[in-house]
C-alpha positions in Angstrom: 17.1 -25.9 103.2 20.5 -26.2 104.4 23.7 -28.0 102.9 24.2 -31.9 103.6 25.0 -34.9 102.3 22.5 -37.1 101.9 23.3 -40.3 100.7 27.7 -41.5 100.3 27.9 -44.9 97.6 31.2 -46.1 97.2 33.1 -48.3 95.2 36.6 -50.4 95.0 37.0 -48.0 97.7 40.2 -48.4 100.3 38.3 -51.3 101.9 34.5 -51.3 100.6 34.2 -53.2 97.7 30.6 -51.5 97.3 28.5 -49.7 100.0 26.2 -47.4 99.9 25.1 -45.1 102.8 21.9 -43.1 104.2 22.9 -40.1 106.1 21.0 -37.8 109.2 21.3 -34.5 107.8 22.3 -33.5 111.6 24.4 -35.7 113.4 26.2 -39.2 112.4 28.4 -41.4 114.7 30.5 -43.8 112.9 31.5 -46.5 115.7 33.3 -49.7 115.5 36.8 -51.3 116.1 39.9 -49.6 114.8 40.9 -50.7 110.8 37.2 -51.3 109.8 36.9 -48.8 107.3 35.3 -45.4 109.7 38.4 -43.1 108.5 38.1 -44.7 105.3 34.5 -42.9 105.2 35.5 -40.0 105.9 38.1 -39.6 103.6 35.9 -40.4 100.7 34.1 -37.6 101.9 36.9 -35.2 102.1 37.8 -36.4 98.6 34.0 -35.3 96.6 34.3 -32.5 99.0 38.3 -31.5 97.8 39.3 -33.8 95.1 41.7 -34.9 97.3 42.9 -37.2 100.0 43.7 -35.9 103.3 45.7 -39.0 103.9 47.8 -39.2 101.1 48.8 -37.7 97.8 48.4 -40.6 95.8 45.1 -41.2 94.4 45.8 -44.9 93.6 46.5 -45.5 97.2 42.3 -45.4 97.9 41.6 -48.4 95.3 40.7 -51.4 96.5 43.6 -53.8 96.2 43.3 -56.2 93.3 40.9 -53.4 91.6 42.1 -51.0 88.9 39.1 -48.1 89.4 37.5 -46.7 92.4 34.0 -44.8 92.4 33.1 -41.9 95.0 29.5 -41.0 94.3 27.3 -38.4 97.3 24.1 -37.1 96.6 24.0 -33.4 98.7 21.3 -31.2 98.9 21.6 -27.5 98.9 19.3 -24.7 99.2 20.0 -23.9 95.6 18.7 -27.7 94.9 20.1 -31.3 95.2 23.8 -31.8 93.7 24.6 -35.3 92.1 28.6 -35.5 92.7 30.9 -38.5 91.2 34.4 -38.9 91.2 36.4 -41.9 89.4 40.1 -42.7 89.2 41.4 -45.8 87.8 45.0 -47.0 87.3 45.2 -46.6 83.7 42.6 -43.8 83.3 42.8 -39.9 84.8 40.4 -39.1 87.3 37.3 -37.7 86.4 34.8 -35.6 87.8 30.8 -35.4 86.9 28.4 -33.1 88.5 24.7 -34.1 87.8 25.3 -36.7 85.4 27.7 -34.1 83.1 31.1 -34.5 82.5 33.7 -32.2 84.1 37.0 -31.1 82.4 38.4 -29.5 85.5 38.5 -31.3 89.4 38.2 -27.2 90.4 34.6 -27.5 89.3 34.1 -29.4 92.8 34.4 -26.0 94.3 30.7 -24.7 95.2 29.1 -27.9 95.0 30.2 -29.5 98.9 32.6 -28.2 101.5 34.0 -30.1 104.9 36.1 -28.9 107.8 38.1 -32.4 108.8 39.5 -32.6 112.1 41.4 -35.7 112.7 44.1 -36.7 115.2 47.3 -35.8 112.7 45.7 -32.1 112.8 46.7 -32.0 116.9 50.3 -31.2 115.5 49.3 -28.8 113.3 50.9 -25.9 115.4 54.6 -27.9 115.9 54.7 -29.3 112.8 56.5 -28.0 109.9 54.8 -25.1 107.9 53.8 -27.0 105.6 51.0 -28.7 107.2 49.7 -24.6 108.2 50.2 -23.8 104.7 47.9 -27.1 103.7 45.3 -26.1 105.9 44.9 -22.8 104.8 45.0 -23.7 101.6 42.3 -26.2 101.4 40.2 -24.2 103.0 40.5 -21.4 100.5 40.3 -23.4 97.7 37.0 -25.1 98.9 35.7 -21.5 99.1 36.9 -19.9 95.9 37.5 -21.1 92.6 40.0 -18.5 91.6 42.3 -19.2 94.6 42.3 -22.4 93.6 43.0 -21.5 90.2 46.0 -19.5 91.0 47.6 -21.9 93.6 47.5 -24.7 91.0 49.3 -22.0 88.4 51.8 -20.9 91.4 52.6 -24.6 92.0 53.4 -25.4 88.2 55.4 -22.4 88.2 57.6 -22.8 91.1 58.3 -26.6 89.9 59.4 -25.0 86.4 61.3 -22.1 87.8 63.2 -24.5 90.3 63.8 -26.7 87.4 65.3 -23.7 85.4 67.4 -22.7 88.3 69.4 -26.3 88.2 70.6 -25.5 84.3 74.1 -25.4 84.1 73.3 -22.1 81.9 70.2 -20.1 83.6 68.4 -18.5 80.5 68.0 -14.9 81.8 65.0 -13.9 79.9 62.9 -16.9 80.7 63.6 -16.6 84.0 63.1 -12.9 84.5 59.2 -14.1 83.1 59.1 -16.5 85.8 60.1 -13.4 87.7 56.9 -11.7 87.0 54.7 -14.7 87.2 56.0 -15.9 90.3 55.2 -12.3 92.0 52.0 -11.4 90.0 50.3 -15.1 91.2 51.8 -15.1 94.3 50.7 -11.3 95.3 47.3 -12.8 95.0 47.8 -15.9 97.6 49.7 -14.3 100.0 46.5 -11.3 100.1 43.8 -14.0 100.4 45.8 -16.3 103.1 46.4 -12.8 104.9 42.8 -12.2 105.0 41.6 -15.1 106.3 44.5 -14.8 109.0 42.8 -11.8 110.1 39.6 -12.9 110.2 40.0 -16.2 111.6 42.2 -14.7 114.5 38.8 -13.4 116.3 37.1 -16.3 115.8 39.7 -18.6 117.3 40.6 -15.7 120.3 36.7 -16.6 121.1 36.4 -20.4 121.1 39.9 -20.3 122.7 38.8 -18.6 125.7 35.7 -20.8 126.6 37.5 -23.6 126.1 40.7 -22.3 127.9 38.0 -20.7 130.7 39.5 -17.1 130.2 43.1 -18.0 131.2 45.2 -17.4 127.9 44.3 -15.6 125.2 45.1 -17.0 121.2 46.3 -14.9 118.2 47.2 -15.7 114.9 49.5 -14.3 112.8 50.6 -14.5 109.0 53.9 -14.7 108.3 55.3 -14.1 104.8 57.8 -12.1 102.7 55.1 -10.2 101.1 53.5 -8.4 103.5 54.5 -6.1 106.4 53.6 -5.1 109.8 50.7 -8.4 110.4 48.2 -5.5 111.8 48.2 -3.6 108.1 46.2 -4.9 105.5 47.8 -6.8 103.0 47.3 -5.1 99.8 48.1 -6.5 96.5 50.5 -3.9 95.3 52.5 -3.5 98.1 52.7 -7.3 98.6 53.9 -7.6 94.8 56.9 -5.1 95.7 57.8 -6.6 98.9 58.2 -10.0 96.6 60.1 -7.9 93.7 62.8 -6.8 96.3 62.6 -10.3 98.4 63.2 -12.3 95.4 66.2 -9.5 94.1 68.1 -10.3 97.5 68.1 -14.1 97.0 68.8 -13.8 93.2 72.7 -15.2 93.8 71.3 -18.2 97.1 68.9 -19.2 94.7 71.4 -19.5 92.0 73.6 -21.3 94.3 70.8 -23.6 95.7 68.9 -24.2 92.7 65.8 -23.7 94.4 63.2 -20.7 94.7 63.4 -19.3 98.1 60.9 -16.9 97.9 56.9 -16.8 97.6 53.8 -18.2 99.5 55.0 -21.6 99.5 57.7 -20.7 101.9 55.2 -18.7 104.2 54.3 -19.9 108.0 50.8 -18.9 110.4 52.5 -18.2 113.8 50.4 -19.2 116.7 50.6 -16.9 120.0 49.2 -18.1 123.3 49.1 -15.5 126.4 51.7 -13.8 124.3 54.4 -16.2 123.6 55.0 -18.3 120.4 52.9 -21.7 120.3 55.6 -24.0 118.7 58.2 -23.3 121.1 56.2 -22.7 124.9 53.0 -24.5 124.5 52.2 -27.5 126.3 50.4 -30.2 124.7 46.9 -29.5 126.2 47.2 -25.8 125.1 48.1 -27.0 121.4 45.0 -28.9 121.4 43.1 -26.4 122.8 44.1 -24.1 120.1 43.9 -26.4 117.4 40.1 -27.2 118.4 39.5 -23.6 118.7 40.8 -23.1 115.1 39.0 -25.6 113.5 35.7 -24.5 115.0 36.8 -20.8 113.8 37.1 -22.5 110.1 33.7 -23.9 110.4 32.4 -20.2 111.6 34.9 -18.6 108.3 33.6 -20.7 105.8 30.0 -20.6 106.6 30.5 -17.1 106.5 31.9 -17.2 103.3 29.0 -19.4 101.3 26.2 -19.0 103.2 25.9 -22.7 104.3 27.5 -24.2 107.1 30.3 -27.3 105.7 30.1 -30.2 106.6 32.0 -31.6 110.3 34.2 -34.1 110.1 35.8 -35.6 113.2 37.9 -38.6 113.2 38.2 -40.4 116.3 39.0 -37.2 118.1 37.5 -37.9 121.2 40.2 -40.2 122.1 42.6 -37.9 122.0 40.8 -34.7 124.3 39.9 -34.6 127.8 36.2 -34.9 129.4 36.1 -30.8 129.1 37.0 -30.4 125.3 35.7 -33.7 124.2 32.2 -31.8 125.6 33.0 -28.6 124.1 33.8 -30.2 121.1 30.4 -31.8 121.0 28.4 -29.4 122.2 29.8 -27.2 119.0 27.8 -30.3 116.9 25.1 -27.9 116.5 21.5 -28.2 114.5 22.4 -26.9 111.3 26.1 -28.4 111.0 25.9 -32.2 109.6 28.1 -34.2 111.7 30.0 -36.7 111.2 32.1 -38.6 114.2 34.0 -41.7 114.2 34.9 -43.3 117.1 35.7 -47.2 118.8 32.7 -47.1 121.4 30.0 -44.7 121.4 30.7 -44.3 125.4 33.8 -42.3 124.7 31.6 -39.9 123.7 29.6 -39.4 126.5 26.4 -38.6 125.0 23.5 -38.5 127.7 21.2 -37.9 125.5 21.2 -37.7 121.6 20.1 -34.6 119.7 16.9 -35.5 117.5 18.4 -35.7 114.0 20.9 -38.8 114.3 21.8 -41.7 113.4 24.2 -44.5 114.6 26.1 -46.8 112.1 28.5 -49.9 113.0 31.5 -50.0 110.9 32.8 -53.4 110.5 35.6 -54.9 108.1 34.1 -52.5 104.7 30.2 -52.5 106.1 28.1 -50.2 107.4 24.7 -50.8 109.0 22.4 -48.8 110.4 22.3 -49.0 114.5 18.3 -49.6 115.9 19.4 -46.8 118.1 19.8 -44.4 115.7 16.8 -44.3 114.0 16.6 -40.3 114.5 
């Protein structure tokens, strides 16, 4: 038995007033015109998979115009038995989270129950973006792998938001601040170590898939960057990372005061991305940031299947428009028996699929419906 989701029912959902969906626990195509509702699928799945969006940051932004409530239901089955998921968020109402049928106080519960590696179009500026986008990615892997880093990011986030607000008093209240002090550096220790990890081990992993789909001709590396931690080749261990923030944040003590803001912790913290030696955002050419982005994303699917034992779930939005005949084959050729699949795209010929693997299944997409092709009956 291996994890998959077997059956996605949606409703007030983006555009799907109600649907309800039958997935191949290997590989699903998702085909029809742009603005029919493909992404939209996939983004409910991210959602029971994360809690959140990968398209925005506001949950009300996924109901259904003229509806107050949406539902995200998936039924997955894992080798530790089959997992009833359901999320709900309404206008006037919190969301709310049930796993088989019982009520969840805390959206972190979703952790363990279904994880998803998303690669989507916006992720092909992942390397020349701003760090935040890095920072995202990291982070929602973790915290689909670990409940605790979860736990301590949502803490580090509440406390940098009250720490910055402290810092824009007129009068800065010197003992409530030094306890920020120690929180900030005690919770932050323990990101920066985990993020520093899965640098280092997702840095092989990427090297690999880099150079088969680069043919050998530049090699990839990965590096963490952060004001906690040293030399990137030493291991990142939680006491020295919890001085090197004590005497980072004691240098800033009078910018900080001046720009009101906390300048120092994981949230300010970068991945540097080195191709054939030379720094990715300023040298590489577009093909190359794709080829390392691809690469990355299949050494996340390799990380976190390592980490729980199950492979996640693949989801690819409409990402074989934007490679070449060579990765877009690559790409597909990583769609693998034992990975459940899913890929959207506007004609099932930009796929180039001679011939499909046995577990399959085709669904049209149009305006909020999804039906199940004749050819996909695998």
């Amino acid at each position: 038995m291996r994890l998959y989701l077997a059956t996605l029912q949606l409703g007030s959902f983006r555009n799907y007033d109600s649907a309800t969906v039958h997935f191949s626990s290997g590989l699903n195509v998702l085909y029809g015109d742009n603005a029919q509702g493909k992404t939209n699928l996939l983004e409910a799945i991210h959602y029971l998979a994360t809690g959140r969006s990968h398209r925005t940051s506001r949950d009300q932004d996924m109901i259904q115009e003229g509806r107050d409530e949406l539902l995200a239901r998936a039924e997955v089955v894992r080798k530790t038995g089959t997992i009833d998921l359901e999320l709900r968020y309404g206008l006037k109402t919190r969301k709310q989270l049930k796993i088989n049928g019982i009520a969840e106080r805390k959206i972190a519960r979703l952790v363990g129950s279904l994880a998803a590696v998303l690669f989507s179009p916006d992720d092909l500026q992942l390397l020349k973006g701003p760090p935040s986008g890095r920072r995202r990615f990291l982070d929602m892997e973790l915290s689909q792998i670990s409940q605790t880093y979860l736990h301590h990011l949502m803490a580090y986030n509440r406390l940098v938001a009250q720490r910055n607000t402290l810092l824009k008093e007129s009068v800065v209240d010197e003992g409530l601040l030094a306890i920020y002090n120690e929180q900030l550096v005690e919770t932050g220790a323990r990101l920066v170590v985990r993020r520093a990890e899965a640098i280092r081990r997702l840095s092989p992993i990427a090297a690999r898939y880099h150079e088969m789909l680069a043919e050998g001709r530049e090699d990839l590396r990965l590096a963490y960057h952060s004001q906690g931690v040293g030399d990137e080749d030493e291991a990142a261990d939680l006491e020295s990372v919890r001085r090197r923030l004590e005497r980072a944040l004691a240098r800033v003590r009078h910018e900080e005061r001046r720009r009101q803001v906390t300048l120092v912790g994981p949230h300010r913290d970068d991945v540097g991305f080195w191709i054939a030696g030379r720094d990715a955002r300023l040298y590489a050419s577009q093909g190359q940031q794709r080829t390392a982005v691809l690469a990355l994303k299949l050494a996340e699917l390799d990380f976190m299947t390592q980490e729980i034992g199950e492979s996640p779930l693949l989801l690819l939005d409409d990402v074989a428009s934007e490679l070449d005949p060579h990765r877009r084959h690559y790409l597909l050729s990583a769609v693998r028996e034992g990975v459940q699949s899913f890929i959207t795209c506007t004609d099932l010929e930009d796929l180039m699929v001679r011939e499909w693997p046995e577990s399959h299944r085709l669904f049209r997409v149009r305006a909020g419906t999804v039906v199940l092709d004749d050819r996909g009956l695998g």
